[in-house]
C-alpha positions in Angstrom: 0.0 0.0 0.0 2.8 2.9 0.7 4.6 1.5 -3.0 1.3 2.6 -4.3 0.6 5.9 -2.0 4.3 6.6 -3.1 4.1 5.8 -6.7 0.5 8.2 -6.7 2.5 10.9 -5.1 5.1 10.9 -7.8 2.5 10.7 -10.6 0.6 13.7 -9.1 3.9 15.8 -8.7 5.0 15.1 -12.7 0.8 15.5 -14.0 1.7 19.1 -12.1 4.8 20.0 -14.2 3.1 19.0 -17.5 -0.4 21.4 -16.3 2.4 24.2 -15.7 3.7 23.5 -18.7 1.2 23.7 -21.0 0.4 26.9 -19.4 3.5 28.5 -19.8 3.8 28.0 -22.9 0.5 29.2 -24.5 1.0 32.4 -22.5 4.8 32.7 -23.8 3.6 31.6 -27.2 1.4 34.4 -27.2 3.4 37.1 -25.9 5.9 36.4 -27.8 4.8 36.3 -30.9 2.5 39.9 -30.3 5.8 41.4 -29.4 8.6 40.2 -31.5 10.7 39.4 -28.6 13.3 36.4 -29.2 14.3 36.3 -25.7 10.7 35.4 -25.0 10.2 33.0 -28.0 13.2 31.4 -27.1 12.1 30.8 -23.4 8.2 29.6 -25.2 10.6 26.7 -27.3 12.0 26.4 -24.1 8.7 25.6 -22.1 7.4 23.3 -25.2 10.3 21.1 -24.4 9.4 21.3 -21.3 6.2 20.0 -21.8 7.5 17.2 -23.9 9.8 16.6 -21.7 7.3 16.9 -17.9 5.2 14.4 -20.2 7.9 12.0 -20.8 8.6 12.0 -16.6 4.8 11.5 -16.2 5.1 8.5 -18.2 8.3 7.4 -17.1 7.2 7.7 -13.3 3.9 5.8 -14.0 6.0 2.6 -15.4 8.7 2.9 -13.4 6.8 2.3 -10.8 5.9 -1.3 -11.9 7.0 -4.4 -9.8 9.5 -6.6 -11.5 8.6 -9.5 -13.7 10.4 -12.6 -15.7 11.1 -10.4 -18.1 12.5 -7.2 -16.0 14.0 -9.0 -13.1 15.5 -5.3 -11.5 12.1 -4.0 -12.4 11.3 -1.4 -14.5 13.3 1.7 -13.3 15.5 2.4 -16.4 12.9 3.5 -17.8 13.2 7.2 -15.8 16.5 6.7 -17.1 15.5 6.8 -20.5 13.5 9.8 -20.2 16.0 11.9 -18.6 18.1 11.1 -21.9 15.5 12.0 -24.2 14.7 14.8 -22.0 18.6 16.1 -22.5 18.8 15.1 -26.4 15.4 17.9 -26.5 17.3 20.6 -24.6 20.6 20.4 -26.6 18.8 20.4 -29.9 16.5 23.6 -28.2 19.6 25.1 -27.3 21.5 25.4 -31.0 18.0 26.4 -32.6 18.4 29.2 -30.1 22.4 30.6 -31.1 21.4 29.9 -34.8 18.5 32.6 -34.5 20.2 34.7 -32.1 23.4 35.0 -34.3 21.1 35.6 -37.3 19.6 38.5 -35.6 22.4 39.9 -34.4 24.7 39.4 -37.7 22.5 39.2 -40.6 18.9 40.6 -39.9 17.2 43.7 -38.0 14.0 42.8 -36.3 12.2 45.7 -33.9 11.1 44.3 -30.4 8.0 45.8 -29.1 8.7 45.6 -25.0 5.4 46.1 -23.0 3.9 45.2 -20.0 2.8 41.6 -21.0 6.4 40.9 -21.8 7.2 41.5 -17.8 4.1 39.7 -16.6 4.7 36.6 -18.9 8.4 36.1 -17.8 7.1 36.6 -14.1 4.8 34.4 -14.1 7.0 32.3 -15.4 9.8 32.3 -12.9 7.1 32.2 -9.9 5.2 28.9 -11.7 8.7 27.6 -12.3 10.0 27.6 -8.6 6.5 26.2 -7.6 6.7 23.1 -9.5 10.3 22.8 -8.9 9.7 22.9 -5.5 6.8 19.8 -5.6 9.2 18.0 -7.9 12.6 18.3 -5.8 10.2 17.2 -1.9 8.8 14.2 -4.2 12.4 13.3 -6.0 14.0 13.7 -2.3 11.6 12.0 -0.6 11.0 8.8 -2.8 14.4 8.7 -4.5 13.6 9.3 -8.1 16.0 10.3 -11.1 13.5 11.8 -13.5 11.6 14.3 -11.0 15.1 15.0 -9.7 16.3 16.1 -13.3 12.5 18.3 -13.3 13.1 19.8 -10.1 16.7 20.7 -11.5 15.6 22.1 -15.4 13.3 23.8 -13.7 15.0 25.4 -11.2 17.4 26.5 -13.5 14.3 28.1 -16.1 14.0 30.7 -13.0 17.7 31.7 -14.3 16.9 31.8 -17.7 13.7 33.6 -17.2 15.4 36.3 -15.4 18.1 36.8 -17.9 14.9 37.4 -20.6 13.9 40.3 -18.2 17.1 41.8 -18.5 17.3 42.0 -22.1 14.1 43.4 -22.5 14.7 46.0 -19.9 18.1 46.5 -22.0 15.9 46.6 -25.5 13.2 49.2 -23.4 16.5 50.9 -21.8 17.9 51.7 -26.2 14.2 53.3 -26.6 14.4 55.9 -24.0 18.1 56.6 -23.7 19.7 57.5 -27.7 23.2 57.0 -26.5 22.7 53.6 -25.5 20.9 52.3 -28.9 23.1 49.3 -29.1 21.0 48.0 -25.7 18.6 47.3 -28.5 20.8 43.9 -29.0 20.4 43.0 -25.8 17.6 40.8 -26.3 19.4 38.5 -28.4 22.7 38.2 -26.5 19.6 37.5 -23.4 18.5 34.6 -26.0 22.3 33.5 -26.3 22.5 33.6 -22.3 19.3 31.2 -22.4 20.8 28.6 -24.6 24.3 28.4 -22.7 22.0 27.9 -18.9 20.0 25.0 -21.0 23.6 23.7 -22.3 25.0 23.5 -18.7 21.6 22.2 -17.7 21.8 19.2 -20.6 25.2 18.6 -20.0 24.9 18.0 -15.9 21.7 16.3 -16.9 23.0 14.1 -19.7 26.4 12.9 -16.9 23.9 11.5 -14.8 21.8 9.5 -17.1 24.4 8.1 -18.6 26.1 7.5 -15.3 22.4 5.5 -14.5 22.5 3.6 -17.6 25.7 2.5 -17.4 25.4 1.4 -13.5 28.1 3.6 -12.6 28.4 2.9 -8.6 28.6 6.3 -6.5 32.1 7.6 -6.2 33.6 5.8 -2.8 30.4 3.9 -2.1 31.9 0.4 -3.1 34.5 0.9 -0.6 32.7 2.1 2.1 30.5 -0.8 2.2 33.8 -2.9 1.8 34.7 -1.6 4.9 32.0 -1.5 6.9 30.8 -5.4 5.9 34.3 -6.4 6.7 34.2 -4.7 10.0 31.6 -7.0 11.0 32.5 -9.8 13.7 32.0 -13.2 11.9 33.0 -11.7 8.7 36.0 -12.9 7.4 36.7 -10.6 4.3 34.6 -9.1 2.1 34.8 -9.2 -1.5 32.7 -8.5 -5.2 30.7 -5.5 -3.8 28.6 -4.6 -6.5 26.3 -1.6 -7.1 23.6 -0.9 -10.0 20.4 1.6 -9.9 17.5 1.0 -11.8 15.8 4.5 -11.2 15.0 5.0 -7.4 15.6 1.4 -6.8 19.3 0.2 -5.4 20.6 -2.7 -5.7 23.8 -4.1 -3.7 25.3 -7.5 -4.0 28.2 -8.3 -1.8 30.5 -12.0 -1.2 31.6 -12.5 2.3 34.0 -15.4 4.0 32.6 -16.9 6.8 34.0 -19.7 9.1 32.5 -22.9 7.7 32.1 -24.5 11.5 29.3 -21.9 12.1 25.8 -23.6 11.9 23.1 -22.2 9.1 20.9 -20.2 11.4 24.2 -18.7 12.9 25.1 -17.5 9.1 22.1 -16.1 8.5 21.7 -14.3 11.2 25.4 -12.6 10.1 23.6 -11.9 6.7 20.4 -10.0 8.5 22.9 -8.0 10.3 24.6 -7.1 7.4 22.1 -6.5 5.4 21.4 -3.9 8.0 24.4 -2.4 8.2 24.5 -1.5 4.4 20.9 -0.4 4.8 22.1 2.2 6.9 24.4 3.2 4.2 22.2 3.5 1.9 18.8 3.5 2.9 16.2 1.7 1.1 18.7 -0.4 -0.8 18.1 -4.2 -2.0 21.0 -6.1 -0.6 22.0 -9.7 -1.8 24.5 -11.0 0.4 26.2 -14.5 -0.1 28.2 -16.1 2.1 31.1 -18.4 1.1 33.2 -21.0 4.1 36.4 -19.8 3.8 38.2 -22.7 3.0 36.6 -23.4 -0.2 38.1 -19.9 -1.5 41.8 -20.8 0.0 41.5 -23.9 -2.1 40.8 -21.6 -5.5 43.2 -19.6 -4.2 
């Protein structure tokens, strides 16, 4: 019952992002377009990927959340994986559409940007939707361990930055009306547009690390041999050997070989597992440890 309260709370947070979304987007869309402004264009392709992308978590979530089977043994977690990497591949592509229209205006081609008061209300309204539902997303990644509202909570967190460097360049563009001797602020909401697409290139390139990392089942930096340590620590354990980590999206799983002294009865083994089991659980919480014990004899004789 708490998989399922849990897996519902998850759902609900991502079916909030892709509301916001669509939202933002028919308001930037809008605005935009009425005022010529690429800075705010730029941030309306930047919200449709977001929706693309807030759909592809809401997806992602709602079959991640799927027990294992025959056929997925680690369950189905990869799949937020998946969409985190789809999500990045959206955001890079996003990002050179952006410097490709941004140089053209600035190089090649003279377009007048009408600033008025919707401009400042869209990009507002913006930034306060945008930490809202990065807020939900981050307390529902944090609290049930999950990739793809993690990389939300992150994109948009960052989209508050973005946002905010579209509000300068139009207060540079409104700044070239009033004031003759600084015409060439007129620019600066295409350099804001290039400042846009380098935020959503850091963002992709954090964001791409870590699925990749994910896919690849990349252990945590130092976490293979602090459970090494800790297992072998324990009294009845021998040594401690094979420690081996993999995610499948919130899901941890920990597989460890440990020596044991072959005179020790069944029950008295198992009983060593439980407790270390326990111990790792306390390193990483939630995990799904596999221990197996070996006598140590039988490794002395390999050896």
């Amino acid at each position: 019952m708490a998989i399922i309260e849990g897996n519902n709370e998850k759902i609900n947070a991502a079916l909030t992002s892709v509301i916001a979304a669509v939202a933002l987007t028919t308001f930037k869309i809008i605005v935009g377009l009425s005022t010529g402004s690429l800075g705010i264009l730029a941030e309306a392709a930047h919200s449709g990927l977001d929706l693309i992308a807030a759909t592809m978590t809401l997806v992602a979530v709602r079959f991640s959340g799927q027990q294992a089977d025959e056929e997925h043994t680690y369950g189905h977690g990869k799949i937020e994986n998946l969409s985190a990497l789809f999500e990045t591949l959206l955001l890079l592509a996003t990002s050179a559409w952006i410097i490709y229209e941004a140089v053209q205006r600035l190089v090649y081609k003279t377009i007048e940007v009408e600033v008025t008061v919707w401009a400042f209300i869209v990009m507002a309204v913006s930034i306060i939707i945008d930490a809202t539902r990065s807020r939900v997303l981050y307390r529902a990644a944090r609290k049930y361990n999950s990739q793809a509202l993690e990389a939300d909570a992150l994109h948009f967190r960052t989209d508050i930055w973005s946002s905010s460097v579209v509000i300068l360049g139009l207060v540079g563009v409104l700044i070239s009306e009033r004031v003759p001797e600084l015409s060439w602020m007129k620019q600066a909401d295409a350099v804001a547009a290039i400042g846009v697409a380098g935020i959503v290139i850091y963002v992709s390139y954090n964001l791409g690390k870590r699925t990749i990392q994910g896919l690849l089942d990349t252990a945590p930096k130092g976490l293979t041999d602090q459970i090494n340590s800790t297992v072998a620590s324990i009294p009845g354990v021998i040594d401690c050997h094979q420690v081996r980590v993999r995610n499948s999206g919130p899901e941890i799983f920990i597989d460890a070989h440990i020596l044991v002294d072959p005179s020790q009865s069944l029950i008295t083994v198992h009983k060593l597992t439980d407790d270390i089991e326990i111990a790792i659980r306390e390193i990483v919480p939630g995990a799904d440890v596999t221990i197996h014990p070996e006598p140590v004899e039988i490794i002395e004789k390999i050896k």
